[in-house]
N, C-alpha and C positions, 0 to 999 in steps of 0.2 A: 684450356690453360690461358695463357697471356704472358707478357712481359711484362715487371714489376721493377722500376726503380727509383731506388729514395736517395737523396743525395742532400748535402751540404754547402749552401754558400760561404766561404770564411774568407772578411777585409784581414786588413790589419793587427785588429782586434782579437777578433773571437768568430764562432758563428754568427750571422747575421740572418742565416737563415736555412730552411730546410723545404724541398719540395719530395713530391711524392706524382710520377708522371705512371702511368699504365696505357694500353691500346685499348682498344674498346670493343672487343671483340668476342661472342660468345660461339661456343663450336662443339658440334653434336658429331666426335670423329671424324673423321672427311665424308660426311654426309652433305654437313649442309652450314653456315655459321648467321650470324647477325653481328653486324657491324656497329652498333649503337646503344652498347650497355654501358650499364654505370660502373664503374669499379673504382673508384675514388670519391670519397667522401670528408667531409670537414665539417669539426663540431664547430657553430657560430657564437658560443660566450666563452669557448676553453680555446686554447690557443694550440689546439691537435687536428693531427688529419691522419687519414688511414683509405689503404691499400689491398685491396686483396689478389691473390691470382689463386685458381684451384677450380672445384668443383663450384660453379657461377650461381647456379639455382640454389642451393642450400647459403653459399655465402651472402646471395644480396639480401635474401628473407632474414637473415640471421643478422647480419651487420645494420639493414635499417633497423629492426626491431630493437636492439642494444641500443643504439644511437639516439633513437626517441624516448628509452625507459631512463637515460641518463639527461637528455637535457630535459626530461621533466620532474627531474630532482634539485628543488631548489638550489640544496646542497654545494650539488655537484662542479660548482663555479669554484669552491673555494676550495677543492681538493687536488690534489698534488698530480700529476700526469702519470705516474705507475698505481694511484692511488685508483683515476679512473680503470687505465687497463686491464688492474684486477676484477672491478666489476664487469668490463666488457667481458673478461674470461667466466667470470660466473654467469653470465646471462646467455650467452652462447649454447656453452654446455650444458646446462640446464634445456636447452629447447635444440641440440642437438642430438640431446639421449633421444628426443623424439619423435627426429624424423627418419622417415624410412631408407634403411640402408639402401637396398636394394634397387633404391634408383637414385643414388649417388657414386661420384667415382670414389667418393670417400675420402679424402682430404682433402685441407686449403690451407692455406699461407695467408695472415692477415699482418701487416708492417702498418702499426702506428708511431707516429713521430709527432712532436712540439714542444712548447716551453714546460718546464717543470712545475711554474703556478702560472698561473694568471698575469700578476704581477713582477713576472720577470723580465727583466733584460736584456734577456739572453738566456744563459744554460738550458741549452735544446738536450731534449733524449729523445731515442728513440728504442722500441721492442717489434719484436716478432715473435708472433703466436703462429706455432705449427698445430694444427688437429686435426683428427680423424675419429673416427666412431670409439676407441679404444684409450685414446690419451690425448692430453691437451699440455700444451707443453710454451712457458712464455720465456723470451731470451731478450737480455739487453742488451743493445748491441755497440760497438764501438766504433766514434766520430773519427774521421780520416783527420791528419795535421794539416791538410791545406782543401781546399774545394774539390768537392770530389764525390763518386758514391759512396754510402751508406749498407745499402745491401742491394742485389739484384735477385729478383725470386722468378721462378716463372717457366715456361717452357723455350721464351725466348732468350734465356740465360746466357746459355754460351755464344749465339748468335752476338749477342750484347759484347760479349769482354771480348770478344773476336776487334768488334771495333772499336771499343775505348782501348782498347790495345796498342793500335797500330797508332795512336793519334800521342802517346806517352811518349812525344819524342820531343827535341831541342829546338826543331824547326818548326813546331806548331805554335802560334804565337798564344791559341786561346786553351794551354796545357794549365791545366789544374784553377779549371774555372766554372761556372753554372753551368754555363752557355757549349762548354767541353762534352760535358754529360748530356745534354741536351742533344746537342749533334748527333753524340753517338746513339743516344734514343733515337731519334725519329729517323736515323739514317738506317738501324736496323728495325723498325718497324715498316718503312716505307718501301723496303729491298728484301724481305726478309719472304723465303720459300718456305717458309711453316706454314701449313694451312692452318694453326691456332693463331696463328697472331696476325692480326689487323692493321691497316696505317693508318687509324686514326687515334691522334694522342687528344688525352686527359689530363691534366695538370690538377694539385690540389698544394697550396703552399702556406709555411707561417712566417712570420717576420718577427724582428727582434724588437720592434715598437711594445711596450707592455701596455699590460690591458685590451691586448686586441686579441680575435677568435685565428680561427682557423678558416682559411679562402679557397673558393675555387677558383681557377684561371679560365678565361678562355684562349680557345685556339684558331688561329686562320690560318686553313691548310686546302691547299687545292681550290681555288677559292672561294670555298663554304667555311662560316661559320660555326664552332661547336662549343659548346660543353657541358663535359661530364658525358662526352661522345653524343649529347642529343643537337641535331642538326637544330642552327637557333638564326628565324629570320630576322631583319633589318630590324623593324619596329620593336623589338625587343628586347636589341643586341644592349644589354648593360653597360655603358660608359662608366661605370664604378668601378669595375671589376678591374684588372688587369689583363690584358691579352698578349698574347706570345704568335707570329708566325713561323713556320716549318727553321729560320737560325737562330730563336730565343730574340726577338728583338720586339721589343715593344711598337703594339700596333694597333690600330683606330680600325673598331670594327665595324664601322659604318663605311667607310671608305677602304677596306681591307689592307691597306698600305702602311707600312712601316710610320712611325710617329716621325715629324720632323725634327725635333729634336733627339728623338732616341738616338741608342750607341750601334752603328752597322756591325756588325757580328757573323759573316760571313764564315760558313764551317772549312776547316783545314781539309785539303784536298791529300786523301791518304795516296801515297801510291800502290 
């Protein structure tokens, strides 16, 4: 399994933005796991990213192969974001009638979120597809009024709302924020006695700038480099990209150190 959360940035305005963070973790029952799977992915000309947590081997064969039969339709740029989802549903299913039960745990959980076209400004959605060998099932889901999650899926679920829980109070200054959600991500990934869940986080995020895709994040955590959970050395480290350390704070991943200008973000210390 995994922890899966997708959450909402919202200024003053509106949403401004949507991330989708998961561990990276894959787990063969308390046999045995691997710490370095992908489980967040982002389409690069549509302005969507997607999530999964569930059975890992049938979801990544199945989520890259959708992923590639879609952005190799020209099309597919100029269609609506439940427009795409419906085809991710049809392509799935179709190549899920055909892979073998019997060595699957038999469901997954896939949370797609981003802008509604291309050309928006904003108006984020987001859905979640449940499916299992027997039904395929897609739900829209409902944006919080202030910053905040989206949906939590996953084995680390309650672990999760255990700690954005306790942080829902008056004395936390960074209550109903990115960087809230975030905290309480990586504080119960990095503390969490599930042997399904891993502490190392994946980020996948959209922004309200229109005309732009869907991005991965990187992470510095412990101080290695990653993402999309693959450990990433110096010479390669992407100064494009945007990076996040273990408080959400923007950070220089050649020197693994918080940016000098970034905003210090230190997480609320629960009692």
């Amino acid at each position: 399994m995994t922890l899966l959360v997708a959450w909402t940035g919202i200024d003053s305005r509106s949403p401004a933005s949507v991330y989708i963070a998961t561990d990276s973790r894959v787990s063969w029952g308390e046999q045995d796991y691997f710490d370095n799977a992908n489980k967040t992915f982002a389409l690069r000309q549509f302005p969507a990213i997607l999530g999964y947590c569930g059975d890992s081997l049938s979801s990544q064969m199945l989520i890259s192969q959708a992923i590639a039969v879609i952005e190799a339709i020209p099309e597919y740029k100029g269609t609506s974001l439940e427009d795409l989802v419906d085809i991710f549903i049809r392509l799935i299913v179709r190549n899920y009638k055909q892979y073998p039960a019997k060595l699957s745990t038999g469901a997954f959980t896939v949370v797609i979120c981003g802008k509604s076209t291309v050309s928006s400004a904003g108006d984020f959605e987001c859905f979640r597809i449940d499916s299992n060998f027997n039904k395929t099932t897609k739900t829209k889901l409902n944006f919080p009024g202030v910053s905040g999650p989206i949906v939590v899926a996953g084995s680390g679920r309650n672990e999760f709302e255990i700690q954005y829980k306790k942080r829902q109070i008056i004395e936390n200054p960074n209550k109903s924020t990115s960087r809230d959600v975030f905290h309480s991500f990586y504080q119960t990934i990095s503390q969490s006695k599930n042997y399904t869940v891993g502490p190392i986080p994946q980020i996948v995020s959209v922004i309200r700038k229109p005309n732009t895709g869907g991005s991965h994040c990187g992470v510095v955590i412990e101080g290695q480099r990653y993402i999309s959970g693959q450990l990433i050395d110096r010479d390669i480290a992407p100064l494009g990209l945007q990076w996040f350390n273990g408080n959400f704070e923007i950070t220089n991943p050649h020197t693994k150190q918080r940016e000098p200008d970034a905003q210090v973000q230190p997480p609320f210390r629960c009692k």
